[in-house]
KEVO-111514 format. One record per residue (C-alpha): residue in one letter; x, y, z. Coordinates in steps of 0.2 Angstrom, whole numbers, padded with zeros to 4 digits. Example, Ala and Ser with C-alpha at 12.3 -4.5 7.8 and 13.67 -1.06 7.14 Angstrom:
2
<atom><res>A</res><X>0062</X><Y>-0022</Y><Z>0039</Z></atom>
<atom><res>S</res><X>0068</X><Y>-0005</Y><Z>0036</Z></atom>
END
This chain:
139
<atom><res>X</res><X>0177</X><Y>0072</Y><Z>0216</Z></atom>
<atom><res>X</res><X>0173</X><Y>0054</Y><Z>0223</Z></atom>
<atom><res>X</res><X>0179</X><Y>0040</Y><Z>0214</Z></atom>
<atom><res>X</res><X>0158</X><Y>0034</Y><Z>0212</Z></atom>
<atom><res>X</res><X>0154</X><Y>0050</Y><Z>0205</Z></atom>
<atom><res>X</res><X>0166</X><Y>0051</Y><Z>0193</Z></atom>
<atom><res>X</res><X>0163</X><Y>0035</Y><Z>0185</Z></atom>
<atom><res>X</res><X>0143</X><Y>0038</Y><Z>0184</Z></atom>
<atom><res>X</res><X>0146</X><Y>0054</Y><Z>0174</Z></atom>
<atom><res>X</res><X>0159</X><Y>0045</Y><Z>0164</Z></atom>
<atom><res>X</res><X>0147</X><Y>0031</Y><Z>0160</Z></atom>
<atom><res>X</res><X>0134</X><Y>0042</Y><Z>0155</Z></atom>
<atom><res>X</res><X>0146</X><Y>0052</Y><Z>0143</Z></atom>
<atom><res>X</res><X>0150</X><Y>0038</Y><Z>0137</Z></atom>
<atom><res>X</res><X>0133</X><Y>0032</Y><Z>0134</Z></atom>
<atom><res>X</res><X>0126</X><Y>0048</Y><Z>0127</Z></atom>
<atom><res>X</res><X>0140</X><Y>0048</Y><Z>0116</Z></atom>
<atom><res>X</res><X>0137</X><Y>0030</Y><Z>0108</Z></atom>
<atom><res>X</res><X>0120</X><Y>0035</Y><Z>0108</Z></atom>
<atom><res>X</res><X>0119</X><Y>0052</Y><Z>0098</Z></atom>
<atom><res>X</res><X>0133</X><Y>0041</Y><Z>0084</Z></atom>
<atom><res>X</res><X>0121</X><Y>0026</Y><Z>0080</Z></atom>
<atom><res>X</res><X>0109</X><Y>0024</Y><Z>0066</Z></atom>
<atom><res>X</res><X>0093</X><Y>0030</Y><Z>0065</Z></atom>
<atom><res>X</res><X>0083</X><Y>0015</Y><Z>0056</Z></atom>
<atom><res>X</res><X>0069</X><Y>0024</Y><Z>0046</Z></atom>
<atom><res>X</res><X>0058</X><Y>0015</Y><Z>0031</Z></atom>
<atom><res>X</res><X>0046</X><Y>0022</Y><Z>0018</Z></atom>
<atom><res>X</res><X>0033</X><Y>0011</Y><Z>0012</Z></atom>
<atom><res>X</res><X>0028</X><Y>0011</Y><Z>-0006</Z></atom>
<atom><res>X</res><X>0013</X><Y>0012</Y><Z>-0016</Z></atom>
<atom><res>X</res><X>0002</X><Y>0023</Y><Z>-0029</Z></atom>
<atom><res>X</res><X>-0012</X><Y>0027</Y><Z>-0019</Z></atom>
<atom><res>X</res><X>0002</X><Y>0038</Y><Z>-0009</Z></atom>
<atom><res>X</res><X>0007</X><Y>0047</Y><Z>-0025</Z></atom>
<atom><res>X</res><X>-0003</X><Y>0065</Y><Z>-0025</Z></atom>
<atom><res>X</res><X>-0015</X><Y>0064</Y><Z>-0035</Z></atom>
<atom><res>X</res><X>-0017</X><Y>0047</Y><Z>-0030</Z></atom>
<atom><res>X</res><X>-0016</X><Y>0033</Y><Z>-0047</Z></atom>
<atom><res>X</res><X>-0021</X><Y>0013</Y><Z>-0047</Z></atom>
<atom><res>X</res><X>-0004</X><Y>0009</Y><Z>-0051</Z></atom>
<atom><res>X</res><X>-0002</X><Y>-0009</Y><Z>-0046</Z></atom>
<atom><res>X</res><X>0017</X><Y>-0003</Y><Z>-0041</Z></atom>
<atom><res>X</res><X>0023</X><Y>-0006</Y><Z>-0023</Z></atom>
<atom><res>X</res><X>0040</X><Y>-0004</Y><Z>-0013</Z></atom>
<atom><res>X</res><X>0050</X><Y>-0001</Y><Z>0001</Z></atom>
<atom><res>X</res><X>0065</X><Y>0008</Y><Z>0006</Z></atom>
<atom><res>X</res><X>0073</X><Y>0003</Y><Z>0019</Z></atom>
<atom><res>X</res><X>0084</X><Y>0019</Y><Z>0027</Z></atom>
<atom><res>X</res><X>0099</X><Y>0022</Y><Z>0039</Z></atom>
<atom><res>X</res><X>0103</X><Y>0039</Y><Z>0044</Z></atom>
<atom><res>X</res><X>0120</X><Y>0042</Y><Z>0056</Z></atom>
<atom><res>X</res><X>0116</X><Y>0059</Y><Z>0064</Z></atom>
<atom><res>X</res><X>0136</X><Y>0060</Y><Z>0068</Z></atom>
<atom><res>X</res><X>0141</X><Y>0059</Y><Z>0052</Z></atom>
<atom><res>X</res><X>0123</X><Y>0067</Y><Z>0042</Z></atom>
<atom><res>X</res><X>0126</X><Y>0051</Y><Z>0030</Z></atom>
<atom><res>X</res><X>0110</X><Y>0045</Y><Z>0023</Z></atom>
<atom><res>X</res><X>0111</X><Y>0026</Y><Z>0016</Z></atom>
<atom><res>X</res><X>0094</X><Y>0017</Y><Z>0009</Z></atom>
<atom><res>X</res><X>0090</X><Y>0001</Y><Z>-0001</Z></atom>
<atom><res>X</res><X>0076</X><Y>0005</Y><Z>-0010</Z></atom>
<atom><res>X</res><X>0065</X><Y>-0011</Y><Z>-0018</Z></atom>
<atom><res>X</res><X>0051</X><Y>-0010</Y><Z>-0029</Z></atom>
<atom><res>X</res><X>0041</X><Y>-0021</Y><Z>-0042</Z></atom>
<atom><res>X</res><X>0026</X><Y>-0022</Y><Z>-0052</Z></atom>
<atom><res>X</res><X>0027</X><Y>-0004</Y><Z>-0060</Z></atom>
<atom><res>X</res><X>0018</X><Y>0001</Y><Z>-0077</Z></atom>
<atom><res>X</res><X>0037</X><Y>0003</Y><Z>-0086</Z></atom>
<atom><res>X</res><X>0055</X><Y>0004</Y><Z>-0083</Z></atom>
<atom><res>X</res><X>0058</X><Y>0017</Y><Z>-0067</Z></atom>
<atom><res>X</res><X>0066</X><Y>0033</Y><Z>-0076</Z></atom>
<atom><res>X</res><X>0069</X><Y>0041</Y><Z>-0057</Z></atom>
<atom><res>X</res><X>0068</X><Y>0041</Y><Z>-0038</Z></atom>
<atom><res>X</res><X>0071</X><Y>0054</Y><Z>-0027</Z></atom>
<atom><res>X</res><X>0069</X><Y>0058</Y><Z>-0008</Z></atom>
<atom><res>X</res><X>0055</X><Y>0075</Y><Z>-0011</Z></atom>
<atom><res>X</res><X>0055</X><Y>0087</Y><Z>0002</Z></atom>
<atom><res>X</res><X>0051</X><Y>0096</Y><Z>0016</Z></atom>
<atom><res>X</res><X>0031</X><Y>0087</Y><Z>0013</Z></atom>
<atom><res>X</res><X>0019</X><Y>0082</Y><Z>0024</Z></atom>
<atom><res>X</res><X>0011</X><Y>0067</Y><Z>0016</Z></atom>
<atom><res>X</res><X>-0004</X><Y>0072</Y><Z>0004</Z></atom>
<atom><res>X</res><X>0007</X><Y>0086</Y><Z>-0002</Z></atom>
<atom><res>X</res><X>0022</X><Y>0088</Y><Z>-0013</Z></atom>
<atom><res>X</res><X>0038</X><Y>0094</Y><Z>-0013</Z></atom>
<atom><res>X</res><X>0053</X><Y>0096</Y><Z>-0024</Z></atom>
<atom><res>X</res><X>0068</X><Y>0084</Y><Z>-0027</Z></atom>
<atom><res>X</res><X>0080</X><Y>0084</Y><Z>-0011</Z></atom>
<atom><res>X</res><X>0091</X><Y>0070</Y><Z>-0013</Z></atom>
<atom><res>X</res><X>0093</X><Y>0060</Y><Z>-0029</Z></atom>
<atom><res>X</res><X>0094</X><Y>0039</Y><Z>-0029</Z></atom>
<atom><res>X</res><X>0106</X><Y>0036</Y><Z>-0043</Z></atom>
<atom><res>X</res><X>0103</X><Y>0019</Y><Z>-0051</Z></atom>
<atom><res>X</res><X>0085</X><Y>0019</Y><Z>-0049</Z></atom>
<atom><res>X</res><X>0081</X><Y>0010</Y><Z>-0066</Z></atom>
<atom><res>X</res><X>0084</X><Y>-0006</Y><Z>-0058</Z></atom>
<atom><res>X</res><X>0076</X><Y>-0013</Y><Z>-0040</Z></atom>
<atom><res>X</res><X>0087</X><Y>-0015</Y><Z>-0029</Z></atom>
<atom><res>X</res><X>0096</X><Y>0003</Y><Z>-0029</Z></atom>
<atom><res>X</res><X>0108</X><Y>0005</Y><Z>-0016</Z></atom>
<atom><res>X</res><X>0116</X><Y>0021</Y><Z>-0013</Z></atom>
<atom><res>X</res><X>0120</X><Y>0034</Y><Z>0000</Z></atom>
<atom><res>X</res><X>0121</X><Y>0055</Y><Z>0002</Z></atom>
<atom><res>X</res><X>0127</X><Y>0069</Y><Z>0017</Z></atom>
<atom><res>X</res><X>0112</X><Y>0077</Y><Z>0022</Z></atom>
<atom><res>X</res><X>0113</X><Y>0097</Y><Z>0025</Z></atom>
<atom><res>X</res><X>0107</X><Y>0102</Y><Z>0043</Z></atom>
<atom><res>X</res><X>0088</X><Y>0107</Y><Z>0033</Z></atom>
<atom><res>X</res><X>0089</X><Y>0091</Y><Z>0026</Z></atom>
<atom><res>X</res><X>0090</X><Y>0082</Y><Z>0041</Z></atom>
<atom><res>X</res><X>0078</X><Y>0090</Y><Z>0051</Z></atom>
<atom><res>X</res><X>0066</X><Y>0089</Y><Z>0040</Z></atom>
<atom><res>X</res><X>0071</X><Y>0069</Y><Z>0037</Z></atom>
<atom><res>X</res><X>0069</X><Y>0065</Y><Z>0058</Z></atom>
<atom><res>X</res><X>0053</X><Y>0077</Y><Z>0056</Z></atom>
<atom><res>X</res><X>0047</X><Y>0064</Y><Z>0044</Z></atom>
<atom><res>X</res><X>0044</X><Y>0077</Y><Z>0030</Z></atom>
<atom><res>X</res><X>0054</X><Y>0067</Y><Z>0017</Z></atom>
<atom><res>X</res><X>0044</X><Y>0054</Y><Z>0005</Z></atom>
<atom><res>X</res><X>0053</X><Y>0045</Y><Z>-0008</Z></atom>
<atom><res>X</res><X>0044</X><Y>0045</Y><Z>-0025</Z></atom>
<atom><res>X</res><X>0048</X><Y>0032</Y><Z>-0042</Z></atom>
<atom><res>X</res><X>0044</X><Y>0039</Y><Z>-0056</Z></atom>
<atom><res>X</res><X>0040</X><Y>0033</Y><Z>-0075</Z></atom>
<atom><res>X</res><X>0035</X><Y>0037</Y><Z>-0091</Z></atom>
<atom><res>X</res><X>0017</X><Y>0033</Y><Z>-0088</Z></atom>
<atom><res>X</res><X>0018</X><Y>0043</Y><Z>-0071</Z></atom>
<atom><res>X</res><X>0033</X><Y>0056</Y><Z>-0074</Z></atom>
<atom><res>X</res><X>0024</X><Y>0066</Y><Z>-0058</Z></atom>
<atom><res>X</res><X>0028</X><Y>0049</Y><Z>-0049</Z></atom>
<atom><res>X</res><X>0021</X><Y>0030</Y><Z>-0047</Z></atom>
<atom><res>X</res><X>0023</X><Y>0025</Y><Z>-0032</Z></atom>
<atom><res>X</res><X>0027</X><Y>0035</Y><Z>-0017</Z></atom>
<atom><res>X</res><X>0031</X><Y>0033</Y><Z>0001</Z></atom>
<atom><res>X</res><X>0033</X><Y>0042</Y><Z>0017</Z></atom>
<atom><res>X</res><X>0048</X><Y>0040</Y><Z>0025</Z></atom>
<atom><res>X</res><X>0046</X><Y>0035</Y><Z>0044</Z></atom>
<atom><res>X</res><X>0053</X><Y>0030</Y><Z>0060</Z></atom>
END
């Protein structure tokens, strides 16, 4: 094989690689006109999300403010399309204060239905146990 060759399909492997090992940056944007049924909640928030496709690993900083009470939950729901819902997929431990930071392995299911864009992540409280603010998670 020529020496030119050779170093075009290693630099290519090399960059496929390093591409198929970064973060995907995702967000999910907040609000309780999202929620299904929709409320007036006054409640907004954003989570901002890293997903490593290499490794499955799921990180997110979820923020939020101005909700009716204390959060009692958050979750990643799923597999939804927004305007429907879905049951719990990944929990966000430590959701009672703003910012919760956490992170989670994502099954093979999970995670295509994360890069689909069917995962929303939901804030729940006593006023609104179904949710209060909800967001779809995007690219």
């Amino acid at each position: 094989m020529n020496k030119a060759l050779f170093a075009t399909l290693a630099l290519g492997a090399a960059v496929a690689f390093a591409g198929s090992a970064s973060a995907e940056k995702l967000k999910a944007t907040l609000d309780g006109k999202s929620e299904v049924p929709a409320n007036a909640s006054a409640g907004t928030g954003t989570a901002d999300i890293d997903y490593d496709a290499a490794s499955k690993k799921l990180s997110w900083k979820l923020t939020y403010s101005g909700l009716s009470g204390p959060a009692t939950a958050a979750h990643f729901h799923g597999p939804a399309e927004p305007g429907k819902n879905a049951g719990v997929m990944v929990p966000i431990p430590g959701a009672a204060n703003s910012p919760a930071e956490g992170s989670a392995t994502l099954t093979d299911a999970q995670a295509s239905d994360l890069l689909a864009g069917k995962l929303y992540v939901n804030v729940h409280t006593a006023a609104n146990p179904g949710g209060e603010i909800r967001g779809q998670v995007t690219k």
